[in-house]
C-alpha positions, 0 to 999 in steps of 0.5 A: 475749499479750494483743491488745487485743480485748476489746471490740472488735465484729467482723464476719465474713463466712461464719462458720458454717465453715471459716476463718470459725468459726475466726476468730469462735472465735479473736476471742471467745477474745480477748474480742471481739464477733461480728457473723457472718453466713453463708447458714446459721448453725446452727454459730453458734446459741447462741454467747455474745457472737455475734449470728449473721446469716443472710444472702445475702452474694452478694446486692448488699445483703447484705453492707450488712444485715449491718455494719447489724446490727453498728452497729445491736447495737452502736453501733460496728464496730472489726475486719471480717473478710471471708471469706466466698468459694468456688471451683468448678474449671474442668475444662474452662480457659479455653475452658471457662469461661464469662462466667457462671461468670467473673461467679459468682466475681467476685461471690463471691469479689471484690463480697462483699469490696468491698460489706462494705468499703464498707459498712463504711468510714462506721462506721470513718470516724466513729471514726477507726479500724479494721482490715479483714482481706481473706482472699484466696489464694495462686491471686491471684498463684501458678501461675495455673491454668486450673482456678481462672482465675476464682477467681485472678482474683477473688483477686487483685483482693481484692489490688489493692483491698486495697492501694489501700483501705490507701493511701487510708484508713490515714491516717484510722485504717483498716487494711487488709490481706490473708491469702492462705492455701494449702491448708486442711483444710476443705470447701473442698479436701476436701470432698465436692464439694471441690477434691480430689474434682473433680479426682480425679473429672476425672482418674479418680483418687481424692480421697486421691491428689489430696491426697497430691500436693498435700501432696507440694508443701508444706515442712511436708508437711501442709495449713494448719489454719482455727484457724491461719490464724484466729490469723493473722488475729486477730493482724493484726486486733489493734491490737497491728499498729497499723503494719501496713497494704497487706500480703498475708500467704501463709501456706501451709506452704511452699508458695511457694518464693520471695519 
């Protein structure tokens, strides 16, 4: 199916990994232009209709420097893919876990989203039209865990926000929806420093385990690949969904049980 993206000139938002690069494969495969900005771009470098952007996207200005180069490349901003976010497990819960690292995850997971939005809204506005795809997480609202308090909670106002921004501006032409993932295989869950390994090093156990445990509360019995939550995304990003707007997508292999 063709989704009507060719073209059209998207911003992602950490690109150079994970479900960000999958999501700029999926738009260029689409016939889109790319605007990806990452803190390192080296997966980025060379890539035909990308302009790959090397930027703090934590940094308050950050997220307003990359949509800049977007309208300043391109003249116009049709689709913003906001990605770009991380979690640091809490082995020690609530008690544990301090103002500090609650404000780490709300800048990372939560400022970076809303800064990229509202930078990006003026150019939308001009146009009178737009699609905004917020990644979030199934942490923002499943089993709230200590070990992700913070992270859930960034999440879930990227849910909050995302449903107000869809409430406001849709009548100007500007969509705005969520994907809320399970677990994905990348860096993020099984990396080195990743969610598997710090919690098998917490508990004694080793990373495998803990991965196999989590798979265990799948229906599909394997974790959501970047290439499927991209096309996801893509989809929705399309104008092919032009109705669409204030949704947050799960998409988590069954993970979730109820609706």
């Amino acid at each position: 199916m063709d989704l009507d993206l060719a073209d059209k000139v998207a911003v992602v938002t950490g690109a150079n990994k994970g479900i960000g690069y999958a999501v700029t494969q999926a738009l260029l495969a689409e016939g889109a232009y790319v605007v990806a900005g990452s803190l390192t771009i080296d997966n980025l470098d060379g890539l035909d209709r990308v302009t790959a952007v090397a930027v703090d996207l934590t940094a308050t200005d950050g997220p307003a420097q990359l949509v800049r180069r977007a309208v300043d490349t391109h003249g116009q901003l049709d689709v913003l893919v906001n990605n770009v976010g991380a979690v640091r497990i809490r082995t020690e819960g609530f008690l544990g876990t301090s103002d500090e690292e609650f404000e780490w995850a709300l800048n990372m997971d939560f400022f970076t989203t809303l800064r990229a939005t509202r930078a990006a809204l003026g150019p939308m506005l001009r146009r009178g039209s737009g699609s905004i795809v917020n990644v979030a997480s199934v942490n923002s609202f499943f089993q709230p865990d200590a070990a992700t308090i913070d992270y859930g909670i960034a999440k879930a106002a990227v849910v909050n926000l995302s449903k107000s921004l869809a409430q406001e501006f849709s009548p100007q032409g500007i969509r705005v929806n969520c994907v809320s993932p399970g677990q994905v295989s990348t860096d993020l869950w099984l990396g080195e420093r990743g969610v598997a390994a710090t919690i098998g090093q917490a508990a004694g156990i080793d990373a495998e385990t803990v991965r196999e445990t989590a798979i265990a509360a799948i229906a599909t019995g394997r974790f959501t690949t970047p290439e499927e939550v991209a096309t996801l995304i893509t989809m929705i990003a399309s104008d092919r969904l032009a109705n669409v707007t204030g949704v947050n997508y799960v998409i988590d292999g069954g993970l979730i049980k109820t609706t």
